[in-house]
C-alpha positions, -999 to +999 in steps of 0.1 A: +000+000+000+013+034-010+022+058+016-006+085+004-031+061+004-022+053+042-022+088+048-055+094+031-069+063+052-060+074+084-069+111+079-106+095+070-102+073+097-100+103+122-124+126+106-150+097+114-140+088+145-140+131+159-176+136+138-191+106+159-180+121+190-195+151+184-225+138+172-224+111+206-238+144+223-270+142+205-278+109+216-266+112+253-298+121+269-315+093+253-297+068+282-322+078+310-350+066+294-337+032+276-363+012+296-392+025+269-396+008+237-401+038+218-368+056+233-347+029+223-358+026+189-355+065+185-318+055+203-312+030+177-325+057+149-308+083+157-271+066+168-277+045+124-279+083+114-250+097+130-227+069+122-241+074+083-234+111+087-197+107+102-189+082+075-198+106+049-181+139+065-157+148+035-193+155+015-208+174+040-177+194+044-177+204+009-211+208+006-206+231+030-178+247+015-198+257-015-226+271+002-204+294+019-188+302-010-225+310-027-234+332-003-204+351-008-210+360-040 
């Protein structure tokens, strides 16, 4: 494996790992109420979206990135 694809890995690799702990904080107040079945399935809902949304944070940076840009202009 070539050293800039190593590089490129692990810099994914930690842009995943600090969007899920800042999106942990979302779903932190959801452990009070785990007992109900309708908590834990919003749990469950919420914790699928914000590992989809940390795997996927080079798009939402540049999305971001451009819309920034736009309203710049």
């Amino acid at each position: 494996m070539s050293i800039w694809l190593w590089i490129a890995l692990v810099a994914y690799s930690l842009g995943a790992i600090i969007q899920w702990l800042q999106f942990s904080q979302k779903f932190g107040q959801f452990n009070e109420y785990t007992n109900f079945p309708i908590v834990w399935v919003a749990k469950v809902v919420t914790v699928s979206a914000c590992i989809i949304e940390a795997l996927i944070w080079p798009c939402s940076l540049i999305l971001s990135n451009e819309l920034v840009q736009e309203k710049d202009l």
